[in-house]
C-alpha positions in Angstrom: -26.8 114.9 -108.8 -26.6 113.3 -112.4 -30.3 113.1 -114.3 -31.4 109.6 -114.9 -32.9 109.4 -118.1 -36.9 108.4 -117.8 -36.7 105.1 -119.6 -33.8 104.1 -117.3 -35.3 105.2 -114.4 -38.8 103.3 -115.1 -36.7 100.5 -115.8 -35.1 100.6 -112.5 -38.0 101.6 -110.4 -39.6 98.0 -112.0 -36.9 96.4 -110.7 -37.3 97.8 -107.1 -34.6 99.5 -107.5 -35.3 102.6 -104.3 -31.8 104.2 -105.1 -31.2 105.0 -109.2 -28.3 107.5 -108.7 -26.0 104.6 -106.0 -27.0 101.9 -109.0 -25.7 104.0 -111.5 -22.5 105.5 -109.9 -19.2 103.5 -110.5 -18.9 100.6 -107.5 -16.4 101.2 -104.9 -14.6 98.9 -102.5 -16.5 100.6 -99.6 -19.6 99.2 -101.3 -19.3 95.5 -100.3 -20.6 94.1 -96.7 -18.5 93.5 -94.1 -17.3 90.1 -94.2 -18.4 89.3 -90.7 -22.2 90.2 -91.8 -22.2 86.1 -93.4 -23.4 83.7 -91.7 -19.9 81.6 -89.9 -17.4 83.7 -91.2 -17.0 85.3 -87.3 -16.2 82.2 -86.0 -14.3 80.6 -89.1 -11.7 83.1 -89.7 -10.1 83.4 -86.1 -9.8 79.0 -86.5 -8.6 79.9 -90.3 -5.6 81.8 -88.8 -4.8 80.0 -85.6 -4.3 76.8 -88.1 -2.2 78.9 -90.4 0.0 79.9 -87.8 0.2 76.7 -86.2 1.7 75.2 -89.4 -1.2 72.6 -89.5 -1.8 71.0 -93.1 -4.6 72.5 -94.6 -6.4 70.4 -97.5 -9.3 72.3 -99.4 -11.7 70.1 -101.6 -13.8 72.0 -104.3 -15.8 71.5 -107.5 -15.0 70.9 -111.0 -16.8 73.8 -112.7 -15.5 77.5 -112.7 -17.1 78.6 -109.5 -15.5 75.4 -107.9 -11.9 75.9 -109.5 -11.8 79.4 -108.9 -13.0 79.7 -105.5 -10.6 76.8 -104.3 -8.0 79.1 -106.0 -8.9 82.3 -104.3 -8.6 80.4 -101.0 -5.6 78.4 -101.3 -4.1 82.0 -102.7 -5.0 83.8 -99.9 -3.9 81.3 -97.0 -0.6 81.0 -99.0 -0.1 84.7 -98.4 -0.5 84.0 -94.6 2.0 80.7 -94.6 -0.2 78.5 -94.0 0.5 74.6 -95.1 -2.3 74.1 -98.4 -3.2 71.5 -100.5 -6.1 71.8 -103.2 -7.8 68.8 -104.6 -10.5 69.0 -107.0 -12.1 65.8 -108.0 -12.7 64.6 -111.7 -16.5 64.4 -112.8 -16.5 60.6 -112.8 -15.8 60.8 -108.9 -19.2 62.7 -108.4 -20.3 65.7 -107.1 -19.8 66.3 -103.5 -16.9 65.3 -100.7 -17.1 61.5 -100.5 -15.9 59.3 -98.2 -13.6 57.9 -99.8 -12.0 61.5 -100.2 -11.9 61.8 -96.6 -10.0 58.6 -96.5 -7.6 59.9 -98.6 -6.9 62.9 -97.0 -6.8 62.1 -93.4 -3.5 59.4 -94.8 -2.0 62.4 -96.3 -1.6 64.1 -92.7 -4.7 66.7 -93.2 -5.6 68.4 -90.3 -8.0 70.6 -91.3 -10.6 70.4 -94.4 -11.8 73.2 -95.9 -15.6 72.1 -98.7 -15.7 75.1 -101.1 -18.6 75.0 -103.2 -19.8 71.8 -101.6 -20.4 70.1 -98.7 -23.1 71.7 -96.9 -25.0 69.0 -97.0 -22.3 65.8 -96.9 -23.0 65.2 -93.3 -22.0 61.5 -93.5 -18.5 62.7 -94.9 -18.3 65.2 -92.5 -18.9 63.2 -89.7 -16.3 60.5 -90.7 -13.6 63.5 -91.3 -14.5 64.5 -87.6 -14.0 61.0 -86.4 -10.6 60.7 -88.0 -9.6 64.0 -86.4 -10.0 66.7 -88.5 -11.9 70.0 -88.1 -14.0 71.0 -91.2 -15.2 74.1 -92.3 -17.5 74.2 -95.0 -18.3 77.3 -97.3 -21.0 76.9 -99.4 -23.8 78.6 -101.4 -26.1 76.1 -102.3 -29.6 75.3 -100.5 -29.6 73.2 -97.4 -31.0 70.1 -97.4 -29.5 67.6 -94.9 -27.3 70.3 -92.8 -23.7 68.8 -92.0 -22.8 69.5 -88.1 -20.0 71.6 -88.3 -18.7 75.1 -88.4 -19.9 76.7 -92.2 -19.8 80.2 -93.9 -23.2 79.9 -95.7 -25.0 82.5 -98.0 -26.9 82.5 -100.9 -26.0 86.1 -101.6 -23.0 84.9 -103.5 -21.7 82.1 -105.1 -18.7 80.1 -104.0 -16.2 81.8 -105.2 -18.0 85.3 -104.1 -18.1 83.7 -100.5 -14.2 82.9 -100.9 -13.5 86.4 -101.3 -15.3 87.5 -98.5 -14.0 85.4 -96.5 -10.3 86.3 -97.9 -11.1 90.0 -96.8 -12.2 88.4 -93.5 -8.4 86.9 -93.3 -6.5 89.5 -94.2 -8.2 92.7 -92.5 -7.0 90.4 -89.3 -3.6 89.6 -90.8 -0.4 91.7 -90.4 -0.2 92.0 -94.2 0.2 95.9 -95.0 -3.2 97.9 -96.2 -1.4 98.6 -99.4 -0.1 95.0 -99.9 -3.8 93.5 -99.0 -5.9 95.8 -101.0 -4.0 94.8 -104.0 -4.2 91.0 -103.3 -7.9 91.4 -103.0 -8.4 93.5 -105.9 -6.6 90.5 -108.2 -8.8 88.1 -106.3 -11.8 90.2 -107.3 -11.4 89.2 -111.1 -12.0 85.4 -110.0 -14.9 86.2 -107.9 -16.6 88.4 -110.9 -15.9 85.1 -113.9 -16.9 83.0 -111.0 -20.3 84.8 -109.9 -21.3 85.3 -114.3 -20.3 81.8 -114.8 -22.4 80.3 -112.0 -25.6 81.5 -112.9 -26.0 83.4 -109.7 -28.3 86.7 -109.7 -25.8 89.7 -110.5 -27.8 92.1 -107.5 -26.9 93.6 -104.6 -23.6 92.4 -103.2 -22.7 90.4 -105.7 -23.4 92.8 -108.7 -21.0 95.2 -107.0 -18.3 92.4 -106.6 -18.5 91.7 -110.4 -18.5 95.2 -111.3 -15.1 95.7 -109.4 -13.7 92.7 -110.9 -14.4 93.1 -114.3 -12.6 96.7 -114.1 -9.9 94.7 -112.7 -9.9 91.9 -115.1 -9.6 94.5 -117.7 -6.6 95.8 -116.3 -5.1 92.7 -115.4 -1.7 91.4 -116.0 -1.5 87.6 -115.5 -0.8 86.3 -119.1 -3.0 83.3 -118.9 -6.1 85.4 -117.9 -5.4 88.1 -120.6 -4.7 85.1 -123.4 -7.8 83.4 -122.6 -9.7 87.3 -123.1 -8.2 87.6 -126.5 -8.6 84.3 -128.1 -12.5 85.2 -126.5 -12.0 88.9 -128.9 -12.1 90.8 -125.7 -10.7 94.6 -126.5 -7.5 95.2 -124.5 -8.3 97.8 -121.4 -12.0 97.7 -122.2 -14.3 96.4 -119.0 -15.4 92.9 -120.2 -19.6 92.7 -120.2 -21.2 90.1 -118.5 -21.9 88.6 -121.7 -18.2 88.4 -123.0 -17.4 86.7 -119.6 -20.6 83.9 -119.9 -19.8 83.5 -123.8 -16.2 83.7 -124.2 -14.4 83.2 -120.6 -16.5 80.9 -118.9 -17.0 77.9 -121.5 -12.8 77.8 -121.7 -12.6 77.8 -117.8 -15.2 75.2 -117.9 -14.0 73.3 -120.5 -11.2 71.8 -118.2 -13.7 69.9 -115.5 -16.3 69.2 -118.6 -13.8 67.0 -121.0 -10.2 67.3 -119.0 -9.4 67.6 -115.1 -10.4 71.3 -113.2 -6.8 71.2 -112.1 -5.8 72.5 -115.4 -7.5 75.8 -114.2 -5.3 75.8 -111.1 -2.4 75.6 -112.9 -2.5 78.1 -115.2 -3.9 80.2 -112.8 -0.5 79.4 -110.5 2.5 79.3 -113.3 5.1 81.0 -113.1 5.9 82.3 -116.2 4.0 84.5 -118.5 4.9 82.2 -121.3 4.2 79.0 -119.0 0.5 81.2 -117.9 -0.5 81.6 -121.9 0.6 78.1 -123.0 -2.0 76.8 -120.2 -4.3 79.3 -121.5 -4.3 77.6 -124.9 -4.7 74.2 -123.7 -7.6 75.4 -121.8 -9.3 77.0 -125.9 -7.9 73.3 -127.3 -10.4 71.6 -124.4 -13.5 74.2 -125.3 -13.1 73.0 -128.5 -13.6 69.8 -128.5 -16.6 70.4 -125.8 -17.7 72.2 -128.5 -17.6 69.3 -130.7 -19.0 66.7 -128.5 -21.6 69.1 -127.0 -22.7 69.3 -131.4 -23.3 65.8 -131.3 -24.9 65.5 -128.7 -26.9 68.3 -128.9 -28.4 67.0 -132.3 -29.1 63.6 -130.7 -30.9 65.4 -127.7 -33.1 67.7 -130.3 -34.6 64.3 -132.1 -35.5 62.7 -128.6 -38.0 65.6 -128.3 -41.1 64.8 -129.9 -43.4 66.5 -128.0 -42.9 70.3 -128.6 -45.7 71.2 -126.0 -43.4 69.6 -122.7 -43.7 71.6 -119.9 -40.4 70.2 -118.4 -37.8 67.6 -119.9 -35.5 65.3 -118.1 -33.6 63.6 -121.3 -31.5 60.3 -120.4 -28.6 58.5 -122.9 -26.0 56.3 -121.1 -23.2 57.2 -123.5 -23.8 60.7 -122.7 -20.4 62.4 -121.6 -20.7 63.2 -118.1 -19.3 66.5 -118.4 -21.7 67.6 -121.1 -24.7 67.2 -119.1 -25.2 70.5 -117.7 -24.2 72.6 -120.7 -26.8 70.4 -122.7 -29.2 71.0 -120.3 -28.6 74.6 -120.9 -28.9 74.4 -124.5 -32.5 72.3 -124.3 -33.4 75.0 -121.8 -33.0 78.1 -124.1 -34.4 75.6 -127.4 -37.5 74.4 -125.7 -38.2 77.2 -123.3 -38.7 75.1 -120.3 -37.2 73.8 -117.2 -34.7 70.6 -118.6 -32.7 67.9 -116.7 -30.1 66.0 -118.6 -29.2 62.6 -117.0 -25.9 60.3 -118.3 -24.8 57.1 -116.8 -22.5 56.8 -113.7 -20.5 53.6 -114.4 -19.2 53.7 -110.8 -22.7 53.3 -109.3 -24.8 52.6 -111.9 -26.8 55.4 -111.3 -28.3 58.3 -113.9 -26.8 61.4 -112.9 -26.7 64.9 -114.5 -27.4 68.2 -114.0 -30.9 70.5 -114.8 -31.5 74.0 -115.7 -34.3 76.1 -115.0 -36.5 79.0 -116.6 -37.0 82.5 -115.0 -40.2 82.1 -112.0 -39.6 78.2 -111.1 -37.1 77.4 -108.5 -35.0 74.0 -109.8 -34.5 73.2 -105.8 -37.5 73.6 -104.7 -38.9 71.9 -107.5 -36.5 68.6 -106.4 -37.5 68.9 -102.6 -40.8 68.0 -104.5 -39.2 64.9 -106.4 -37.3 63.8 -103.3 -39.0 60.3 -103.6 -38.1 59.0 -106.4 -34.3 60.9 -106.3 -31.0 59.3 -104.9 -29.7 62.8 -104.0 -29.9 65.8 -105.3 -28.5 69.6 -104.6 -28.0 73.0 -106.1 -30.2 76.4 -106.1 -33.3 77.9 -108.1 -31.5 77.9 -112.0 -28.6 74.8 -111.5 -29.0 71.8 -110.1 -27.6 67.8 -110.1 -29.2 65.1 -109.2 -28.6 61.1 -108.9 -31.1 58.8 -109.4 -31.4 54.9 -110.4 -32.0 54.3 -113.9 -35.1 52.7 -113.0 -36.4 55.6 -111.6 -35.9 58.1 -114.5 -39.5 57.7 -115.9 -40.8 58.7 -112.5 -38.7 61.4 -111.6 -39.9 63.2 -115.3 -43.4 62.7 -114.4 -42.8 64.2 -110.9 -41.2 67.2 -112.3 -43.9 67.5 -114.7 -46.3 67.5 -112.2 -44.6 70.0 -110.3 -43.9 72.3 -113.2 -48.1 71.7 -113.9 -48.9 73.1 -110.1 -46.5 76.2 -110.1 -46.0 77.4 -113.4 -44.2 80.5 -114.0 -45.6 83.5 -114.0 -47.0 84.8 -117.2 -45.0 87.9 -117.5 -41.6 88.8 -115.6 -39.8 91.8 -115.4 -37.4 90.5 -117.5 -40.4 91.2 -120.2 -41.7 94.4 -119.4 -41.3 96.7 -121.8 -40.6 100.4 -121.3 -41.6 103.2 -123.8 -38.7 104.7 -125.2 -38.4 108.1 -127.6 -35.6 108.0 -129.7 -35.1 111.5 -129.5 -33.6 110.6 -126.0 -31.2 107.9 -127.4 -27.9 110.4 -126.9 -24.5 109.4 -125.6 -25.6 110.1 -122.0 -28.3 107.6 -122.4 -26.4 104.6 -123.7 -23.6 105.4 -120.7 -26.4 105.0 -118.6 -27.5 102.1 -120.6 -23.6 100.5 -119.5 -23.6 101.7 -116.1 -26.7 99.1 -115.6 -24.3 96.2 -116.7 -23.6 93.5 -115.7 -26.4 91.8 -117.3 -27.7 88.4 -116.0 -29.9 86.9 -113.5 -31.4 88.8 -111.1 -30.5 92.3 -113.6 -31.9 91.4 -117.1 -30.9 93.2 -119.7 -34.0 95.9 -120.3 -36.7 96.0 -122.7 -38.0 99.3 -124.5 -41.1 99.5 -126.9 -40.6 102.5 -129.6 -43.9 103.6 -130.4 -45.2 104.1 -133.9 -41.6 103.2 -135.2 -41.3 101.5 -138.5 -38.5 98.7 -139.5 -36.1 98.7 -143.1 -33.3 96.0 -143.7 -30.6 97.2 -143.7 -27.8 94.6 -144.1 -28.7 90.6 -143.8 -28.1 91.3 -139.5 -29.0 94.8 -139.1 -31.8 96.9 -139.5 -33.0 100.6 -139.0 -35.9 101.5 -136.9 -37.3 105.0 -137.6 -39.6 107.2 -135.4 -40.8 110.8 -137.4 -36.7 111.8 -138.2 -35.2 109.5 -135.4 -33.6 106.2 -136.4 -31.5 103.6 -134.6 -29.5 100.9 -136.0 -30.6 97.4 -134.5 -29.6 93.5 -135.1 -32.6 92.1 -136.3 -34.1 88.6 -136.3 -33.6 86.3 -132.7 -30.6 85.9 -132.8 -28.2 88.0 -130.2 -25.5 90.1 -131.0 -21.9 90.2 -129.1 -21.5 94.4 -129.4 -20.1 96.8 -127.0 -23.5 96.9 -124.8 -25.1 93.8 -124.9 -27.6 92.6 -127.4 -30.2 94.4 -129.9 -33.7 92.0 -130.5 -36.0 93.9 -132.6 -39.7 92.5 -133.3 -42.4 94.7 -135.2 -45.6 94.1 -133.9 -48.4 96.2 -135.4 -46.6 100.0 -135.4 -44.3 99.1 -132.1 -41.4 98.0 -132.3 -39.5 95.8 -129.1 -36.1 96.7 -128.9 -34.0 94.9 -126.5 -30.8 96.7 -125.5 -28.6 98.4 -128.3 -25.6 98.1 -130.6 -23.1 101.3 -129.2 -23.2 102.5 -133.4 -27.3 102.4 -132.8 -27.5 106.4 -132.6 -26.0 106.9 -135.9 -27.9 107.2 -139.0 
């Protein structure tokens, strides 16, 4: 039995974590739940095939972030593989979030006999109905918190996100399929890189089943072979055959998947995920970096027009409106207030077609964003999402009163004072050896739900040592550390060191950090 250094192990144990040496070890395939343990997927899969064999047209509608775009693309792969009859449609922001009816429309003239929601839908029962009545069987897969439940059969979990769900229920169709073992457990290995972007890029906490998902999909993504994904990894400065953190993936992967359903059309994703060729694969890839940059010109501006709006440094929660606001840009900029002014932000644009304020909020560590809404449900036109993400619609009118609402609600349930994402852990540097920092990597990936850990160095002492790094010393010990706030994009994570009286905070570590 390996040793678990102390300061890992304390971290752990804070974490609940009953089992340090399973956390540690390498994930295996054997590691994930059985498929038929989630909610619907025992009574979807046996449809899922009998319509695939039947040769019935199958439409599936997702969403037009990542988790959308990939998930629709893991399930339209794998129903493909079993001949079924697909069409994906993924709206355009301006349509709004959500199936409509007027999607439903659509589809049922385009001969759709069955309609798979990915990532939506769990609470369109209006639409649902009205696809019922015009004689087609839905099945919605969805993650996000039930509000209104739509009467039909669903594959619901909040375990995973969308695209975590579509591989489960992917497994689900092939373990019941004729497809060799060989054949399937490589499918569902290259479907296991989508599911790990998807699950980072969502915001979804990286524990328990979906923490070992995204560590077997990252080793996969690292090994992968699809132009288009391994362009995107290099423009992002992802080493070649290294394991891509959790941060590369939120930082460098996710904004260019993004990018297409924030200032272009998600199908973009799609297709370079589909083409044929590897040159055809890495010239989609690039489009893909040409539409991150111009979000990342847009977001600029608007980011700096958002920042002077604020007046009021002590807010407690901020719902920010501007009509000319792209509507694309809303949730990243709700993002970026979050992490500036520390609290839980909404960012609302205009929606021409209804004349409503839409947009999309982000929340801070201890306050749940949909339970917070359930509280605002008044004053809101609709709303949807899960504890960090959320969108909401609600007439310009009402925008005044939905801030105060939130307000209030962020006033009566505050977050807690201290998380464990702040506890600190007392850490010698005599025991920062190789061993240590691998264990230090085996607790990746980093994110919600697995922060990355804190240690305090006792009576340490701080020198400059270039403009971003520094040396921390303790007796003949020393570290090298980035200093300041700002984080750093090294091998394991990020390196935040604050001196406060003789102790020193150290948050994670550069891989050179051992070295004098």
């Amino acid at each position: 039995m390996m040793h678990v250094y102390r300061p890992v192990l304390e971290v752990l144990m804070q974490r609940g974590v009953q089992d340090p040496y399973t956390f540690l070890r390498p994930s295996r395939w054997a590691d994930l739940p059985e498929p038929s343990t989630i909610e619907g997927v025992a009574e979807a899969v046996p449809f899922l095939l009998r319509t695939a064999r039947d040769g019935l047209k199958i439409t599936i509608f997702g969403d037009y972030d990542c988790d959308g775009a990939l998930s629709s693309a893991i399930l339209e792969a794998t129903l493909l593989r079993l001949g079924a009859t697909v069409d994906v449609y993924l709206p355009h922001r301006d349509e709004g979030y959500g199936l409509s009816e007027s999607a439903v429309h659509r589809f049922s003239r385009s001969g759709t006999k069955v309609l798979i929601t990915i990532d939506n839908g769990i609470n369109a029962a209006g639409p649902v109905r009205l696809a019922q009545r015009l004689g087609m069987r839905v099945v919605v897969i969805d993650h996000h918190q039930i509000e209104t439940r739509a009467d039909t059969q669903a594959v619901w979990s909040d375990e995973f996100c969308a695209a975590g769900l579509a591989y489960m229920v992917s497994s689900a169709l092939l373990q019941q399929s004729n497809l060799a073992m060989e054949l399937r457990e490589a499918f569902l290995a290259s479907l296991s890189r989508l599911a790990a972007i998807a699950s980072i890029a969502d915001c979804v906490p990286l524990a328990g089943a979906t923490r070992t998902l995204t560590r077997l999909g990252l080793a996969e993504l690292s090994r992968t072979s699809h132009a288009g994904l391994r362009k995107l990894m290099d423009l992002g400065g992802i080493m070649r055959a290294k394991v891509p953190s959790a941060e590369e993936i939120a930082f460098r992967i996710g904004p260019r998947l993004n990018a297409a359903g924030r200032v272009g059309h998600p199908i973009e994703v799609l297709r370079m995920l589909k083409a044929r060729t590897p040159e055809e694969q890495s010239r989609m890839a690039l489009e893909l970096d040409r539409l991150n940059l111009t979000r990342r010109r847009l977001e600029k501006e608007a980011l700096e027009e958002l920042t002077s709006m604020v007046n009021d440094r002590e807010q407690s929660a901020l719902v920010l409106y501007a009509a000319h606001w792209r509507k694309g840009l809303a949730g990243i900029l709700a993002s970026r207030a979050r992490e500036r002014f520390g609290v839980p932000t909404f960012v609302l644009v205009h929606d021409p077609h209804t004349g409503m304020a839409v947009g999309s909020g982000r929340s801070i560590e201890g306050i749940s964003l949909i339970d917070a809404l359930r509280s605002c449900k008044a004053v809101l036109h609709r709303y949807g999402g899960h504890q960090q993400a959320a969108g909401v619609t609600v007439a310009v009118e009402a925008v005044h009163a939905f801030r105060q609402a939130l307000k209030d609600y962020v006033a009566e349930h505050p977050a807690p004072l201290e998380t464990p994402s702040l506890q600190c852990v007392d850490l010698d540097l005599s025991a920062v050896t190789p061993p240590f920092y691998e264990q230090l990597r085996a607790m990746e990936p980093f994110g919600i739900g697995n922060p990355v850990p804190t240690f305090r160095v006792r009576a340490a002492s701080i020198h400059p040592r270039t403009e971003k790094f520094v040396t921390v010393r303790q007796g003949s010990h020393e570290l090298k550390a980035r200093g300041g706030g700002s984080f750093g994009r090294e091998e394991l994570g990020t390196a935040l060191v604050a001196l406060n009286g003789s102790s020193a905070t150290l948050v994670n570590f550069v891989p050179d950090a051992r070295k004098p």
